[in-house]
N, C-alpha and C positions, 0 to 999 in steps of 0.2 A: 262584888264590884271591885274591892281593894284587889283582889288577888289575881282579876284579870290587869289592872294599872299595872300590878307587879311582875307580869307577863309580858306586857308589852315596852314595860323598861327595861327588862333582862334581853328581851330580841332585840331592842334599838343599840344597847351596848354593846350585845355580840356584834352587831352587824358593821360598829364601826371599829370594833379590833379586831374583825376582819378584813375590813378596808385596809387599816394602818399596816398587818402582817402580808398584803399582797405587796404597797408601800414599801416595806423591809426584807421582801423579799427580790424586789426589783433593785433596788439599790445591791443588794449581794450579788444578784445576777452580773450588774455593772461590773462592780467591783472585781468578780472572778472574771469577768471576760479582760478588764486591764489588764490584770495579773498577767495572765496568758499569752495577751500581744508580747507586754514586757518579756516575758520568761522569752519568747520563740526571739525575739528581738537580738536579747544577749545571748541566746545558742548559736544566731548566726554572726555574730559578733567573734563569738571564742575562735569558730573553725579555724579562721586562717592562723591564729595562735597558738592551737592545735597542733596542725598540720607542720609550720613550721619545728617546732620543739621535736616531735618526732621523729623528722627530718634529720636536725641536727644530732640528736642521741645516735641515729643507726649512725649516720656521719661518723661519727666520736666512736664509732664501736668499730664500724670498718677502719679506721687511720690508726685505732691501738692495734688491730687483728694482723695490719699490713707492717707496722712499724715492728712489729716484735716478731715477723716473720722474717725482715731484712736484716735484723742485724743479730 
């Protein structure tokens, strides 16, 4: 009789740190799905920061190219 008790205490515990790990697994879920908005958020934020600075280097590369071919 004790050793079924003690059987049905160990399933009732599994069963609720199971509950708690689906629980902590759904919060991670959350969490990495934030992350992610955020991350695509600031990739589309840098582009035109990107784009410019690029711009301006070839810019800077063409005006020494042309300036040291004129004089």
């Amino acid at each position: 009789m004790k050793k079924q008790n003690i059987a049905v205490s160990l399933l009732v515990a599994l069963g609720a740190l199971s509950s708690q790990a689906h629980a902590a697994g759904s919060a991670a879920e959350t969490a990495l799905t934030s992350i992610g908005t955020e991350i695509t958020a600031l990739s589309a934020a840098a582009w035109p920061i990107v784009t410019s600075l690029v711009i301006a280097f070839v810019g800077m590369k063409l005006f020494k190219k042309f300036a040291n071919k004129a004089s």
